[in-house]
C-alpha positions in Angstrom: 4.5 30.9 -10.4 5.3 27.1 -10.9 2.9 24.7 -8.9 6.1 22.9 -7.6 7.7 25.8 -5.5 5.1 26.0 -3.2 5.6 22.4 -2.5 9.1 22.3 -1.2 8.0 23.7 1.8 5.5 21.9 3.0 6.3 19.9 5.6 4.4 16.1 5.4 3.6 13.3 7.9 6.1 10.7 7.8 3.9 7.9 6.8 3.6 10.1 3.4 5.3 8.3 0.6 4.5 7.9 -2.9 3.6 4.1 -2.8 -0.4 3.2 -1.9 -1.3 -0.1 -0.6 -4.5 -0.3 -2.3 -7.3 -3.4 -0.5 -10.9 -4.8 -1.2 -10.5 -4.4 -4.9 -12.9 -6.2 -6.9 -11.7 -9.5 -8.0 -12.2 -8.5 -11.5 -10.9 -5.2 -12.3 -8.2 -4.9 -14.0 -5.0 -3.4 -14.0 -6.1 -0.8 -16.7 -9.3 0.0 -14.8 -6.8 0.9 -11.9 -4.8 3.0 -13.8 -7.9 4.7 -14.8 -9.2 5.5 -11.2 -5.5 6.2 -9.5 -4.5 8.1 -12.6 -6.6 11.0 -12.4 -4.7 12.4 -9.8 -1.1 12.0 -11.0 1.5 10.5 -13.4 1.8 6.4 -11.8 5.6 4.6 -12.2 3.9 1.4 -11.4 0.8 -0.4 -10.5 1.5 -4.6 -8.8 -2.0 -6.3 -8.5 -2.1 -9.3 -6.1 -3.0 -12.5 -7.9 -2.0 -14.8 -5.2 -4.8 -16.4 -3.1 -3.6 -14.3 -0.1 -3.5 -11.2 -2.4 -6.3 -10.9 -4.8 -8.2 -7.8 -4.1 -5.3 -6.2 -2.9 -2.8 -4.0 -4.8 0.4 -1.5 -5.0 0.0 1.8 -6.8 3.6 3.8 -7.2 3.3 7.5 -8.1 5.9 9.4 -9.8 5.5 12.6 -7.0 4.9 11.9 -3.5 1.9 14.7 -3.3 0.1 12.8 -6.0 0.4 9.9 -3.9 -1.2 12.1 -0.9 -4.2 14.0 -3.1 -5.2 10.2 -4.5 -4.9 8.2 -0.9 -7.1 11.2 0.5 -9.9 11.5 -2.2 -9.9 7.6 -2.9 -10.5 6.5 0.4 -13.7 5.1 0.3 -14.1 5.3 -2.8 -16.7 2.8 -4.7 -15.7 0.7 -7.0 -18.1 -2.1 -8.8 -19.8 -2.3 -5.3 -16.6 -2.2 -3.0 -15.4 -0.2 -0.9 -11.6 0.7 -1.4 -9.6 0.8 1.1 -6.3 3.3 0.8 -3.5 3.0 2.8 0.2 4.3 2.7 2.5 1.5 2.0 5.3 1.2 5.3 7.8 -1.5 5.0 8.7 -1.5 8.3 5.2 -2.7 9.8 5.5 -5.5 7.1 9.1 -5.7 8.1 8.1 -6.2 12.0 6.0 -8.7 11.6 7.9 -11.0 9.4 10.9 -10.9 12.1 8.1 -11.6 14.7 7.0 -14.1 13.5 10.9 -15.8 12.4 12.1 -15.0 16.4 8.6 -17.0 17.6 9.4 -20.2 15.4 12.7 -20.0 16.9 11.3 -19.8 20.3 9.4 -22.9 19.5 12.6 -24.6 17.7 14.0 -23.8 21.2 11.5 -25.4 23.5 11.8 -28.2 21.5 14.9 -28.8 21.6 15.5 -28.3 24.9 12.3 -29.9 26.1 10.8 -26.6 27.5 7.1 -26.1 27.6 
């Protein structure tokens, strides 16, 4: 029986994609040492490490099937790597989406106030 049939019938939660929001990486591991640990648990399209000052320790691991995705984010959470702690998370635009448009409508709030002398 292929392993894929049994698949299409199970129904997931919706914050279940195939993208991983990855934090508290070591500042030191490499992208290859990434692939290594996320790997085991499925083909990966795409791994984006944060280099940024705001980013490092963070990164973006993409797998090719979405319940790859699920078995890694479920067995690597936690998981200890060169003395940290990982921390595994499903990747949702829309929270990241939310707060960006927060924070535009409050400086325009402020552009507001200012403009029309409002405190």
């Amino acid at each position: 029986m292929n392993s894929t049939a049994g698949r299409n019938n199970i129904r997931l939660p919706p914050e279940v994609n195939r993208v991983l929001f990855v934090r508290n990486l070591p500042f030191k591991i490499t992208t290859e040492e990434i692939y290594e640990v996320f790997g085991k648990y499925g083909p990966i399209r795409q791994i984006r490490v944060g280099n940024a000052s705001d980013t490092r320790g963070t990164a973006f691991v993409v797998y090719e099937d979405i319940f790859d995705a699920k078995n890694a984010c479920e067995h690597l959470q936690g998981f200890n790597i060169l003395g940290r702690y990982l921390i595994v998370l499903y990747y949702q635009q829309n929270k990241i989406t939310k707060k960006m448009n927060l924070q535009k409508k409050e400086e325009e709030i402020r552009e507001m106030k200012a403009r029309y002398g409002v405190d």
